[in-house]
N, C-alpha and C positions, 0 to 999 in steps of 0.2 A: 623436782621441787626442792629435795635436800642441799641439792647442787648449788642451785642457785640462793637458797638460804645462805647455802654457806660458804658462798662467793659476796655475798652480802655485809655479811658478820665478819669480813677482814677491812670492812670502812668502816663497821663502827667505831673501831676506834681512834677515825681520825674524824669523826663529828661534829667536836668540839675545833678544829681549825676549819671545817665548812662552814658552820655555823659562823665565825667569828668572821671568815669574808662574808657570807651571808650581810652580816648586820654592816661590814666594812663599806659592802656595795648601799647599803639603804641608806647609810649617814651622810655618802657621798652624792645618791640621788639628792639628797634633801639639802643637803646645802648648793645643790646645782639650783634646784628647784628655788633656793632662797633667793641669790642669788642672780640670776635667770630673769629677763626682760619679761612679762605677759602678755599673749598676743590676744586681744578680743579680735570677734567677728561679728556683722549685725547685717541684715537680711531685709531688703525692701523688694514687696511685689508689686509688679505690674499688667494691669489684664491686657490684652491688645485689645483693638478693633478690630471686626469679621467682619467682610463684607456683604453679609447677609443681614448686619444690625446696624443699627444708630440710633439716633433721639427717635422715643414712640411717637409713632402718628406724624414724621417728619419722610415723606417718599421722597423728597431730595436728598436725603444721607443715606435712605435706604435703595434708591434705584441709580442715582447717578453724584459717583461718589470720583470721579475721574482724577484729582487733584490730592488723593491718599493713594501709597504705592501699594503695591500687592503686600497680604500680611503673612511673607513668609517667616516665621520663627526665629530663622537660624540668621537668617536678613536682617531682623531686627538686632536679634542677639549681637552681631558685628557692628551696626552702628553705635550699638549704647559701649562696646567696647573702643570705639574708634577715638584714633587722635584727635577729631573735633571736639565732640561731647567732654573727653576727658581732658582736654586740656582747657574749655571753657572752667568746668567744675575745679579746676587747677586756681587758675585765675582770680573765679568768684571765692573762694575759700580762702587765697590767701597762702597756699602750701607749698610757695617756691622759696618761701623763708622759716626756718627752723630752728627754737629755741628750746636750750635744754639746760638744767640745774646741774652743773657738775658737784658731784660727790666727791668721797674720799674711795669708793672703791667701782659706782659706776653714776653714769649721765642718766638722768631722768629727763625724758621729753616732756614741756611744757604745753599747755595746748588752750585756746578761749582763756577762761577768767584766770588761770593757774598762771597765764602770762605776767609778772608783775609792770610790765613795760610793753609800749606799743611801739615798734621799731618801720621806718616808711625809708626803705630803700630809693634813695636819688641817683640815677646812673651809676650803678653797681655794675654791670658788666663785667669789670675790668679785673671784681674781686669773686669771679662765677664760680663755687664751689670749693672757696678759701673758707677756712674758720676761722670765727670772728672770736677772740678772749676777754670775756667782761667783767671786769671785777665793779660792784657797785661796791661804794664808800659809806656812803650815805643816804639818804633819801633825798639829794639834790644833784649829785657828781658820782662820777663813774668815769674809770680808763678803761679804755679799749687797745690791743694789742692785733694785727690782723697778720696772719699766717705767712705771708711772703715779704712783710716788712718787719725791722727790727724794732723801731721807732714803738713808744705806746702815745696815744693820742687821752688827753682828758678832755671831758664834756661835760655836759649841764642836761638835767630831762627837761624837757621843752625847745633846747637847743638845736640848732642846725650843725651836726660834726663835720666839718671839712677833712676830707682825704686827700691824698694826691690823685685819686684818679675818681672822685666821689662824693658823695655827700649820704648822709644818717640823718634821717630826724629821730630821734626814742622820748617818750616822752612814757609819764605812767599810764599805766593803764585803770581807768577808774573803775571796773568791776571788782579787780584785785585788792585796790586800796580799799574797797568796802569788806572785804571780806578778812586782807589779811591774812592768809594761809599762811605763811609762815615767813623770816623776818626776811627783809629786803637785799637788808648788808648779804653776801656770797657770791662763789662765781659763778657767772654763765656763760652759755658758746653760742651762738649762732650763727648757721651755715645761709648764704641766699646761694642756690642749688639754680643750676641750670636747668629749664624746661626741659629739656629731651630727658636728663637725670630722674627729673622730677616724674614727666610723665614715664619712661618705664618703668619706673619703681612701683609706681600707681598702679599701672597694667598687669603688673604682677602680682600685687595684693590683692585686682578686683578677678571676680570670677562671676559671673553671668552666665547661666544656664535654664532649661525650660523646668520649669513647677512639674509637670509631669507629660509622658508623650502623647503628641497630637490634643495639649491641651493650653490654649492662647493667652497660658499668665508664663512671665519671665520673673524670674528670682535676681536683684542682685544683692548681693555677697563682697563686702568689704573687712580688707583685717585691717590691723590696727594696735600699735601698741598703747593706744588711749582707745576707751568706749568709743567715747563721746567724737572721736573724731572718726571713726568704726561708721556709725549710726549715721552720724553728719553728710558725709562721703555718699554714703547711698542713697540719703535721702535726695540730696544735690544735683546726684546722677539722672534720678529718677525724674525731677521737676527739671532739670538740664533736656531730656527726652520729650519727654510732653512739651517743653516751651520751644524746641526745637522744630517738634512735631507741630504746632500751633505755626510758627510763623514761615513755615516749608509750606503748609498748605493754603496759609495766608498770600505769601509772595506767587506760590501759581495759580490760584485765584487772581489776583491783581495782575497777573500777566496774561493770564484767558481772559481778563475784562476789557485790557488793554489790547489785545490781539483781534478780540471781536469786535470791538467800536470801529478798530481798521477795518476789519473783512466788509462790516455792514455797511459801512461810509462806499467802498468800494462796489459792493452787491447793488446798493441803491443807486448808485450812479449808472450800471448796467445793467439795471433793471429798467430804469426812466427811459433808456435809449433802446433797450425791447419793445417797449411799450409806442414808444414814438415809431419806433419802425413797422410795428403793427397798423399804425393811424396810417401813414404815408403809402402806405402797401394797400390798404381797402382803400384810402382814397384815389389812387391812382386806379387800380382795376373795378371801383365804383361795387367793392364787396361788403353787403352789409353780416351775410348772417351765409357762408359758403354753403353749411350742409342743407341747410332749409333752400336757400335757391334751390341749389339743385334736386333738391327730391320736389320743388315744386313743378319744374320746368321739366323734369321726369314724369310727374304724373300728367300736368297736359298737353306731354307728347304725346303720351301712351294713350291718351281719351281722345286726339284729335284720330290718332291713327288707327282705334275701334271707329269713330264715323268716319273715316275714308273709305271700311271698309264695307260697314253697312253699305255707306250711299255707292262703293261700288255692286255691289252686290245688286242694289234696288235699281241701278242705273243697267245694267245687264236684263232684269227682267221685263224694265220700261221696253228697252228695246227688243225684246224678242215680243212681248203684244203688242208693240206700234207696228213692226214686220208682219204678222198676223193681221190685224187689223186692217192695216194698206195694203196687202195684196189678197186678201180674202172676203173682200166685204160681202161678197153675195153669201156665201158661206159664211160668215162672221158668227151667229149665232148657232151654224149647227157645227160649228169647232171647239166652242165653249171654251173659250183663251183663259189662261190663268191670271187672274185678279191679284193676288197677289202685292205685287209691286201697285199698285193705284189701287186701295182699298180704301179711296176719303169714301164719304153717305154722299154725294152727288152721285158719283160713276156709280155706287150702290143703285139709288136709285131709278137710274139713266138705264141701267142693264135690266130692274124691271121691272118701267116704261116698256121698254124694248119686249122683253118676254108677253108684257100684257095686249100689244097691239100684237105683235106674232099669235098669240090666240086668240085674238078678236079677226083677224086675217084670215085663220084655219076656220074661224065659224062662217064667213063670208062668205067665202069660198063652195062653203057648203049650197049653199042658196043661190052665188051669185058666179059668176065667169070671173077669170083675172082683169079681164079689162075692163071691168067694170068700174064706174068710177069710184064708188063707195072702197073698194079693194085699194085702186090706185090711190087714194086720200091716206089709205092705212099705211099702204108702201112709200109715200110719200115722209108722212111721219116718220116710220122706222127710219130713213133716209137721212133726215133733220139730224134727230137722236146717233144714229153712228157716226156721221161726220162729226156732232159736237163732240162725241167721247174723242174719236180719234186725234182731233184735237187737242182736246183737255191733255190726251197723253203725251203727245209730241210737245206739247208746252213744259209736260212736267219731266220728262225725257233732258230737255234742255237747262231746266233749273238744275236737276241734277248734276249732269255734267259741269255745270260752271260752279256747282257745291263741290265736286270732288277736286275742279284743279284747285279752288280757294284752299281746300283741305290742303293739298301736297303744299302751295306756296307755303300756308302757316307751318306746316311743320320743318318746313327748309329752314325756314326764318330761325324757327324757334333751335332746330338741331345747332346751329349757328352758336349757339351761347355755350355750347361744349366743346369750341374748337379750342385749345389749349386750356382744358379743366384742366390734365393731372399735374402739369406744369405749374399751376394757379393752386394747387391743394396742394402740391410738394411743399412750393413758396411758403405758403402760409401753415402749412404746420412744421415747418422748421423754425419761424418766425414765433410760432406758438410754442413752440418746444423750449426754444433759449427761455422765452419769457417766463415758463413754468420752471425752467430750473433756476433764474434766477429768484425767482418767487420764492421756489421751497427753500434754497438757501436761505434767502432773507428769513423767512419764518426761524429756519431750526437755528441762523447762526442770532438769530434775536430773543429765541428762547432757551439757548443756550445762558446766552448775556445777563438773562435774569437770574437764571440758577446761579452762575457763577457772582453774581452782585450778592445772594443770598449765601451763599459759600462763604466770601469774604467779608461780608456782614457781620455772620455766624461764628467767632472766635471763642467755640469750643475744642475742646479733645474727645474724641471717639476711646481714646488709650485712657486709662484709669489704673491710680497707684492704689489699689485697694489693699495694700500695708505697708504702711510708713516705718522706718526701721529704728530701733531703740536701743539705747545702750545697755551692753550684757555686762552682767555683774560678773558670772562666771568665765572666765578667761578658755579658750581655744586649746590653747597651748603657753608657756608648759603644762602637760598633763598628770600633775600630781599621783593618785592612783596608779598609774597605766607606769609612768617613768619608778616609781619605786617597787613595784612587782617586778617591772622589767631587769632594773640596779638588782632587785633581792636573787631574780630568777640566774643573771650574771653573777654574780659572788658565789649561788649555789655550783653554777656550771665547773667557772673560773678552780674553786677549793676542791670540785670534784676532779679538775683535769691536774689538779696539782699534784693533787695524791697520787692520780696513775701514773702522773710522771715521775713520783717518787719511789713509786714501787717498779717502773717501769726503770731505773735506773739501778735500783736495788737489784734488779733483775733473779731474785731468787725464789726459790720454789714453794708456794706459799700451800698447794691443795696435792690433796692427793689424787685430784682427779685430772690436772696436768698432767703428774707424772704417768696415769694411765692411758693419756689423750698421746703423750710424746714419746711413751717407751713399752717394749713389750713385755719387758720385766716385772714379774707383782711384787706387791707392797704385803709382805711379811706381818710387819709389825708396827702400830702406832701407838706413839707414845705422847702421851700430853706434857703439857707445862705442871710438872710436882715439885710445889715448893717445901714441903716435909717429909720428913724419914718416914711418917705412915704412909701416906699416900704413894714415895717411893714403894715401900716394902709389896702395900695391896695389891699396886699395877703389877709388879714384877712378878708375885706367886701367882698371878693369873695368865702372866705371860709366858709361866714357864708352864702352869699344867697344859697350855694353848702346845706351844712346842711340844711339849712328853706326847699330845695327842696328834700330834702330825707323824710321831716319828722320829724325831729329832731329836732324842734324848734316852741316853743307855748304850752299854756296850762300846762304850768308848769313843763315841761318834766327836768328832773333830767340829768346832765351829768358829768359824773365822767371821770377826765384824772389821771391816778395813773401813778407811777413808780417804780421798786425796788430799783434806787439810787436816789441820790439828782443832779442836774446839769443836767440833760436830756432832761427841754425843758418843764414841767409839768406846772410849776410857770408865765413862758413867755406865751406860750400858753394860761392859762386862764386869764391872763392881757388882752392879745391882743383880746381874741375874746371876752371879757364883755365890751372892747372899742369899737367892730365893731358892735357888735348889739345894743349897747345902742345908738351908730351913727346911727342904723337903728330907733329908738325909741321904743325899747323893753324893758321892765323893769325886767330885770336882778341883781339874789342875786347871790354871790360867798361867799361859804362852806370852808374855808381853813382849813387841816386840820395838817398844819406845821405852818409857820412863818405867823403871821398874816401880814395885809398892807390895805391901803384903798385905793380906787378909786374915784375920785369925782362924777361918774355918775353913781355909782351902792351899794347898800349896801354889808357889809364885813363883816362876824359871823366865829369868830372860832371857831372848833369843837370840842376845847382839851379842855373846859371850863369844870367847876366840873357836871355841869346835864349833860353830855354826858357821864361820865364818867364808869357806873354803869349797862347803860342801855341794856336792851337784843334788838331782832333783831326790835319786834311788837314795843316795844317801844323806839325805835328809828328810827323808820319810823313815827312812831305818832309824834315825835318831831319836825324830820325834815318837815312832812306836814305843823303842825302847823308853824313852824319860816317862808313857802314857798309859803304862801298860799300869792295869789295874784298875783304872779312873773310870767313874762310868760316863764321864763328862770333859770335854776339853775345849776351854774358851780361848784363845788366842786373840788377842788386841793387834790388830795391824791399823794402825790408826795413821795417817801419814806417811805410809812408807808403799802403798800401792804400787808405786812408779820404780820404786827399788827393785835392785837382785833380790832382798829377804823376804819383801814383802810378795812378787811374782812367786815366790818358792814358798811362801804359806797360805797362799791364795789354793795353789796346785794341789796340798795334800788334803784340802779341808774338803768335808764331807759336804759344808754347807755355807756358803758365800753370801755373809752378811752385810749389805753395803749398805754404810751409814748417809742418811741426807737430814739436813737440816733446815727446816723453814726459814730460820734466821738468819744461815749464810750460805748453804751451797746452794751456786747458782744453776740456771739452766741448763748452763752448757754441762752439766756434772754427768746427765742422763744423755747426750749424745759420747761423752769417755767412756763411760760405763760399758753402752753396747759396744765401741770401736772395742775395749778391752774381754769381754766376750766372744764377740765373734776371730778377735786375733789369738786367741790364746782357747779359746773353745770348753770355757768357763759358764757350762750351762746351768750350775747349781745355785747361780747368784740369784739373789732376791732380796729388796730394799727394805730397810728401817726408818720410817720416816719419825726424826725428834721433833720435839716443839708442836706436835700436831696441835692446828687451830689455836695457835699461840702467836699474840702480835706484843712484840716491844711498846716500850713508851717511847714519846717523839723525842725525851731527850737523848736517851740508850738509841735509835735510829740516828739521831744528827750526829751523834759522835760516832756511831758505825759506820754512818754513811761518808766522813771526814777520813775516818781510818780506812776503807776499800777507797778511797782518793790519793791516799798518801803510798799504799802499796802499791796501786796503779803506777802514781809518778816515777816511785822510786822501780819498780821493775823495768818502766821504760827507759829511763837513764841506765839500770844495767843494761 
């Protein structure tokens, strides 16, 4: 957390240049913003039609709706965007010609009453996408200048302008001159834009999308740098749709009306000639009614040929009692013949007759002989009586049989009238069949005829703009808000990458927690920004009772602060702390091995003197001993001479390797030498002073440092 605090606290103090692109970016939003064309946007809906609905209580829009296409969404949504529709609404509007008030810094599109002039292109072609230069004069005259001729043309409003490839009527526009918006005299431009120009311009401003999914209203959506032509647009679109939609289902109406008076003119003609072929066909095979004949002529076959079979039957029993009869008479009555077949009340009768003298006979008999005549009168009798039956039966023997062949002849006849029936029902129900399909045709293509009469009668819309589009006060775009947070959030980003770049060029060591992150050397001692001899003195006497507690202080102990440049803090440093310990009462020598200087409370030996000069490592430790002997403290400044013979050889005898870094100028790469000269020279008692701790320059003292490590730059490179 402290880390990042105080990775923090090295931008504050370039705040005040964030800040100032901050407000840099917002002044520049807003005068874009000023500036800056406005784009409205204005929204008209439409519901579709479902083919599950239409006018209430109307089952012709509800059940047979044939003449509106399927109401796929995304179908509809293409047509309302299609080159038809849009280039009708092109047309009607009036937006292949564009007039605009030219300014002194931008064009303002004029639009309806804002127009002060009504301009009617006469065979412009030839000028398609040329801009037209207008100066009006007055409120009678006006030149025109046109973009691919040099030539300017004067006019008159109400005048016909003559071109070389053309003609202009402009005349005023009277809603304008009622209103007067502002004065006449200025310049204008107007472009007559080629159709293809025009329409894709259009198709790009319009957007047409569903209100929500699986739900049969369409949204359209026009921009517009005028409301009013925003609103217009959409609304245009939308009755362009419906009127399109009205006269699409209009036109296939009128062409099913026209389609079906053919069909029926035709059906009716092949109907009449069904019908006649039916007449000619029963008249020739003499058919009135086929299935009733024939189930008649069916059933009295079927009833003649139950009595063929009685009377054969009764004709079989006649005969076997006329065979009894005739060759049985004397026995006749004691064989007792089946009756049966001749059961009229005569032969009833007749048989007993018969029984009644056979026992008036038996009683006779009793009394009298057979030949007696009384007997013979009875036998006689009985006599009479069986020949009459026998009779009776052979008569009725013979009616029969001439009843049974009458029987077969009739039904011969009769079988006769089924000799080529299925032949005769084939005929006639194929004959019946055309006729019924032409029938039902005729029906459904005649009650088609009317629906479609009532179709195109009917010049409603099933589709409904249930919201007409308006013009918005609040503009689309530019987005005021959203563009100056965005400007502000840029200015912040922009001053915040400036600074890293400038510390990033700077490239020096600003934390002590880089130098921990990039080196394995610790950090001794930090030292802040003390701009007065108190706060010098305080830091110091704290810094040194901080050393006297590590160890580092008494008995002579050697302490070396080096540097690789000059100004890092090497020089201040041992001033300050041969002030704080000698305030302690330590008898302290300082070794300088750059600019000499004295202190009045500690002795001052330069190192560059000539007996230093020469000497190897033994015996410059021997020297130093000797010049140190008694001190209980020895500071040695190696400030800039690191990279020297003197400085290697005071680095070597010091107890304690004080390496100076400064926040202000050494740079990164200071802690990659540092370790190279460690691990070369096997210098493990080094450990860092960092100065300037959590100290940042002002941007002036940084522009002129950062000037001056440019110019040492150049000039090293040219050496």
């Amino acid at each position: 957390m402290n880390n990042s605090l105080n990775y923090l606290k090295s931008y504050l103090k370039w705040l005040p240049l964030i800040i100032l692109f901050m407000v840099l970016g917002a002044w520049m939003a807003n005068k874009y913003v000023t500036y800056s064309t406005p784009m409205f946007e204005s929204t008209a809906k439409i519901k579709l039609a479902e083919r599950t609905e239409g006018v209430p209580n109307n089952d012709l829009f509800k059940n047979f709706d044939v003449f509106v296409s399927s109401n796929n969404i995304m179908a509809e949504i293409e047509l309302m965007k299609s080159d038809v529709l849009v280039s009708r609404v092109i047309h009607r509007m009036g937006l292949r010609l564009v007039v605009y008030r030219v300014g002194e810094l931008k064009k303002k599109e004029l639009y309806k009453a804002d127009v002060p002039f009504l301009i009617e292109p006469i065979d412009l072609e030839s000028y398609v996408n040329q801009p037209f230069k207008m100066t009006v004069l007055n409120d009678k005259t006006f030149t025109i200048s046109v973009g691919g001729l040099a030539s300017t043309f004067n006019g008159k409003f109400g005048d016909t302008l003559a071109l070389p490839e053309g003609q202009l009527q402009i005349k005023l526009n009277p809603s304008w001159v009622k209103s007067r918006a502002f004065h006449l005299q200025d310049d204008y431009e107007f472009t007559y834009h080629s159709l293809e120009r025009v329409l894709q311009q259009a198709q790009s401003l319009l957007t047409v999308y569903p209100a929500e999914k699986d739900v049969p209203v369409v949204c359209i959506s026009y921009k517009s740098t005028r409301a009013e032509l925003a609103s217009d647009f959409a609304n245009a679109l939308a009755d362009a749709y419906i009127e399109d939609y009205i006269n699409t289902r209009y036109e296939a109406a009128r062409s099913t009306v026209d389609f079906l008076d053919d069909r029926i003119t035709k059906v009716t003609q092949e109907l009449s000639a069904s019908e006649r072929a039916i007449e000619r066909y029963k008249d020739r095979r003499g058919v009135v009614n086929l299935r009733q004949e024939s189930e008649t002529d069916l059933r009295k076959i079927a009833q003649m040929k139950v009595q063929l079979t009685n009377t054969k039957i009764k004709m079989e029993a006649i005969d076997q009692l006329e065979s009894k009869l005739r060759y049985n008479r004397q026995n006749f009555l004691m064989m007792a013949p089946n009756f049966e077949a001749h059961t009229d009340l005569l032969s009833t009768e007749l048989v007993k007759k018969i029984k009644t003298l056979q026992a008036e006979k038996r009683d006779l008999l009793i009394t009298y002989t057979p030949n007696d005549d009384r007997v013979k009168v009875v036998d006689e009798k009985i006599k009479d009586i069986t020949d009459y039956l026998l009779e009776a039966v052979s008569n009725t023997r013979r009616d029969l049989s001439t009843k049974y062949y009458e029987l077969q002849n009739e039904i011969a006849i009769a079988e006769q009238a089924f000799v080529g029936f299925s032949t005769k029902e084939k005929d006639l129900t194929t004959l019946k069949r055309n006729f019924t399909i032409y029938q039902n045709s005729f029906t459904f293509l005649y009650e088609k005829r009317l629906e479609a009469e009532i179709a195109k009668a009917a010049k409603i819309s099933l589709h409904r703009i249930i919201s007409r589009a308006n013009p918005e006060r609040k503009p689309i775009s530019p987005n005021r808000p959203v563009i100056l947070a965005v400007a502000t959030i840029l200015g912040l980003v922009l001053g915040i990458g400036l600074v890293m770049g400038l510390k990033m060029l700077r490239g020096t060591i600003s934390q002590v927690e880089y130098i921990e992150t990039h080196s394995d050397i610790p950090v001794l001692l930090r030292t802040p920004y003390l701009p007065n001899k108190g706060g010098v003195r305080s830091h110091f006497l704290k810094e040194a009772i901080q050393l006297e507690i590590k160890g580092m202080v008494g008995h002579g102990e050697r302490i070396v602060l080096s540097s690789f440049g000059v100004n890092e803090g090497c020089s201040f440093h041992v001033k300050a702390m041969a002030q704080a310990f000698s305030d302690q009462g330590k008898k302290v020598i300082v070794l300088d091995s750059g600019v000499r200087y004295s202190h009045p409370n500690c002795d001052t030996i330069s190192l560059k003197s000539e007996r230093f000069v020469n000497l190897d490592q033994v015996g410059f430790r021997q020297a130093i001993e000797t010049i140190t002997k008694g001190y209980d403290l020895v500071l040695i400044n190696n400030e800039g001479n690191t990279d020297s013979h003197l400085g290697l050889l005071v680095m070597s005898i010091a107890d304690h390797n004080l390496f100076m870094l400064d926040t202000q100028i050494s740079r990164t790469s200071v802690l990659d030498r540092v370790d190279q000269l460690k691990d070369a020279y096997g210098f493990h008692n080094i450990q860092f002073v960092l100065n300037h701790h959590n100290y940042s320059l002002g941007y002036g003292k940084h522009v002129v440092r950062w000037f001056k490590q440019l110019q040492r730059t150049k000039m090293s490179n040219q050496q």
